[in-house]
C-alpha positions as CSV (number, residue, x, y, z in Angstrom):
1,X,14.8,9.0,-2.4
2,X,17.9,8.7,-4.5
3,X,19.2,5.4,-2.6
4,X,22.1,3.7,-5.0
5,X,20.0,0.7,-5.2
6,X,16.8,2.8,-6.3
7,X,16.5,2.5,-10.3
8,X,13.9,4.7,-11.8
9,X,10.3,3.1,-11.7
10,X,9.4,2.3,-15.5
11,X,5.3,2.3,-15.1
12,X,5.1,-0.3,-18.1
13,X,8.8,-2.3,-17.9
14,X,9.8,-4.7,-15.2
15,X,12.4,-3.4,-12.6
16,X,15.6,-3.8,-13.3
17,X,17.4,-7.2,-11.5
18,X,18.8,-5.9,-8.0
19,X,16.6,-3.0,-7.6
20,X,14.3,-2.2,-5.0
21,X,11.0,-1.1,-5.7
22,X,8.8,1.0,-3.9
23,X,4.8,1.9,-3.8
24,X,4.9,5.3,-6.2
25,X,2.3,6.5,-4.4
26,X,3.1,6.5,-1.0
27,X,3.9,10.6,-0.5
28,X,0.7,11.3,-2.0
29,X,-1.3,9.0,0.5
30,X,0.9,10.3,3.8
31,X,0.1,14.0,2.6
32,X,-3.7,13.2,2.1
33,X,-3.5,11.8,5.5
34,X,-1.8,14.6,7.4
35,X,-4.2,17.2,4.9
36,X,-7.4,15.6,6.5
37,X,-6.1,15.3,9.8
38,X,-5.2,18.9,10.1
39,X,-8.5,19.6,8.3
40,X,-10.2,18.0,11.0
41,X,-8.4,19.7,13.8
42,X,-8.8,22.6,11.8
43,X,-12.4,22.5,11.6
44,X,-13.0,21.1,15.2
45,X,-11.1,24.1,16.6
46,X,-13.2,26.3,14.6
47,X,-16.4,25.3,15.4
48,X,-15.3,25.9,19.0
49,X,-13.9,29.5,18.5
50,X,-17.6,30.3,16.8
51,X,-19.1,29.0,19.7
52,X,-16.9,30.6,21.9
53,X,-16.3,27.2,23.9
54,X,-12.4,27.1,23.5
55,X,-10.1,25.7,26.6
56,X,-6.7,24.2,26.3
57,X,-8.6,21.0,27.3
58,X,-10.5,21.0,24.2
59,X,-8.0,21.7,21.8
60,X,-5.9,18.9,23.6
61,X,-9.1,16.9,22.8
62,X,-9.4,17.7,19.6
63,X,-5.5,17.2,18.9
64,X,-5.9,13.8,20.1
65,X,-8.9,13.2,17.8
66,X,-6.9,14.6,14.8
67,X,-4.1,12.3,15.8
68,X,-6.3,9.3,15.9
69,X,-7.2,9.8,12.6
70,X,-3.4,10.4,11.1
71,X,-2.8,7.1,13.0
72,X,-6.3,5.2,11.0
73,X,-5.1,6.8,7.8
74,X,-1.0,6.4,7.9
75,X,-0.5,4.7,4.7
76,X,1.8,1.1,4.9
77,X,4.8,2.1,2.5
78,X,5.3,-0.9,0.7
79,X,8.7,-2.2,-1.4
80,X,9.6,-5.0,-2.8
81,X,13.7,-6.5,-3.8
82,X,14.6,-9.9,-5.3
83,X,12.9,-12.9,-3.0
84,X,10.9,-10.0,-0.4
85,X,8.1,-8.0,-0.1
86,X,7.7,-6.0,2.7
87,X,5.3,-3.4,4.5
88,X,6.2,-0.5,7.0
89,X,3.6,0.8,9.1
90,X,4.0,3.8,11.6
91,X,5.5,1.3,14.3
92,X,6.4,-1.9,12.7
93,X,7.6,-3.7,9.5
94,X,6.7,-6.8,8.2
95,X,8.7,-8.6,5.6
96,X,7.7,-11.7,3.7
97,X,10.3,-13.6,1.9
98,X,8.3,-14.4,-1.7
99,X,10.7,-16.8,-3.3
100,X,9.7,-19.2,-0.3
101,X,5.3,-18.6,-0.3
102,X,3.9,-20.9,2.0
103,X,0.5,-20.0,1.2
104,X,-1.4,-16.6,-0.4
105,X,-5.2,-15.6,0.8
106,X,-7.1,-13.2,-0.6
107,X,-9.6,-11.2,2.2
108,X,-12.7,-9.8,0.2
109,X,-14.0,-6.9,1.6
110,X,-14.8,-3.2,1.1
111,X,-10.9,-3.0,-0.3
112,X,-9.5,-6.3,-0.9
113,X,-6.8,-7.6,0.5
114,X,-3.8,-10.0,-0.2
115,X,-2.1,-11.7,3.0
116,X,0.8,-13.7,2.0
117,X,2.9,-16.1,4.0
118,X,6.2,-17.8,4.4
119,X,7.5,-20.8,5.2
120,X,9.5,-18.9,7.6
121,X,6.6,-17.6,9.8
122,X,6.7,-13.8,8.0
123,X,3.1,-12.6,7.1
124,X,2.3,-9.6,5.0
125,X,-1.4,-8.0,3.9
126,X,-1.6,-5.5,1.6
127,X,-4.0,-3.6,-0.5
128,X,-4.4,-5.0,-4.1
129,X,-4.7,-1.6,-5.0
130,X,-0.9,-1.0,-4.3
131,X,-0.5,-3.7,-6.9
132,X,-2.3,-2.3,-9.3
133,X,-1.3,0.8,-9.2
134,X,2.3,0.2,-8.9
135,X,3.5,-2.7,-11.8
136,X,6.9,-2.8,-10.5
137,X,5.9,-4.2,-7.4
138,X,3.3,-6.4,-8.8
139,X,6.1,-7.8,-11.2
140,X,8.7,-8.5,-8.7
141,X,6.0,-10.1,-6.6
142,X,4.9,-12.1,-9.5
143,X,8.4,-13.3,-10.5
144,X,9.4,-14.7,-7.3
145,X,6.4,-16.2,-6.6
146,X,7.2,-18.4,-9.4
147,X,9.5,-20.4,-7.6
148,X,6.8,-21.5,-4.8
149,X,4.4,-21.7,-7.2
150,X,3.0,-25.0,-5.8
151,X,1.7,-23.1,-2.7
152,X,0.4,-19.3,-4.0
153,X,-0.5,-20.3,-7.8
154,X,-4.4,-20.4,-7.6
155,X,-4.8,-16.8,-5.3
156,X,-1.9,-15.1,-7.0
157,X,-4.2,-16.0,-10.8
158,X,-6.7,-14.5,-9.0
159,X,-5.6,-11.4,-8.5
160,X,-3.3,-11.4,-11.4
161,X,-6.6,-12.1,-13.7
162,X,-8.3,-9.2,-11.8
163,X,-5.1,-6.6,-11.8
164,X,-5.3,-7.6,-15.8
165,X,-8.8,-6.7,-15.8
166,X,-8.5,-3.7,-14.2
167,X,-5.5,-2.1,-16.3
168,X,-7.1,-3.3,-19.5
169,X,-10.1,-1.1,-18.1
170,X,-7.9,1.8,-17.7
171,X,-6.2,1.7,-21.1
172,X,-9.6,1.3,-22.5
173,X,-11.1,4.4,-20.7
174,X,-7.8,6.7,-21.1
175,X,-8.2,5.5,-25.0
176,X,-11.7,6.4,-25.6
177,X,-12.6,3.2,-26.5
178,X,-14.6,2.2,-23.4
């Protein structure tokens, strides 16, 4: 927050050359995921005061459960700068360099996924969804991966025809015209 190299997040402009931008939605997913975590533990130490089973064991249980789940849940906060994309998950980061895209798959699924790689050996999969919901990042993705074109072209029009798709959808709805 407020980094020098942070420029405010226009939702319909491109980023500004130099900038680094980041998924807008990232505080909102790590609070849902420490909210339903704590509802859980919540709940689970609950149930056990009711039925007046309670020990330090079971609430260490229980912790651990609730844990588990912040740990399923953390969301991968994802940013993007001139030639990189790259993802930070609760232990690790993994940075892809885009201006050099060896190769771009998409992985269907219950939420699709885009795994991109380059020619240096860096791999990254994130959720489309971040994509669309966050045209900065899809932009600076989009612009570098102009440059390797030759490798990522026919998955990135994929999901570039899709992300189009999808925002002309939402426009429509929030419009009234759907």
């Amino acid at each position: 927050m407020g980094h020098a190299h942070e420029a405010p997040q226009d939702p319909v402009g491109p980023p500004a050359p130099g900038t680094t931008v980041y998924d807008n939605h990232w505080t909102k997913d790590l609070r849902d995921s420490v909210r339903y975590s704590a509802a859980l533990l919540a709940l689970l130490l609950l149930v056990d005061w009711v039925a007046g089973d309670t020990t330090p064991w079971r609430g260490a249980l229980w912790l651990a459960l609730a844990a588990v789940l912040f740990v399923v849940l953390y969301p991968p906060r994802v940013r993007a700068g001139e030639g990189w994309l790259a993802s930070r998950g609760l232990l690790s980061e993994h940075r892809v360099r885009t201006d050099l895209l060896a190769s771009v798959h998409c992985l269907d699924g219950v939420g699709q996924r885009l795994v991109l790689r380059d020619t240096l050996g860096g791999r990254v999969e994130i959720d489309t969804r971040i994509l669309l919901d966050n045209p900065g990042l899809w932009h600076r993705l989009a612009e570098d991966a102009r440059v390797s074109e030759a490798f990522a072209a026919p998955e990135l029009r994929r999901v570039s025809a899709r992300l189009d798709r999808e925002t002309a959808l939402t426009v429509f709805r929030l419009s009234g015209l759907e």
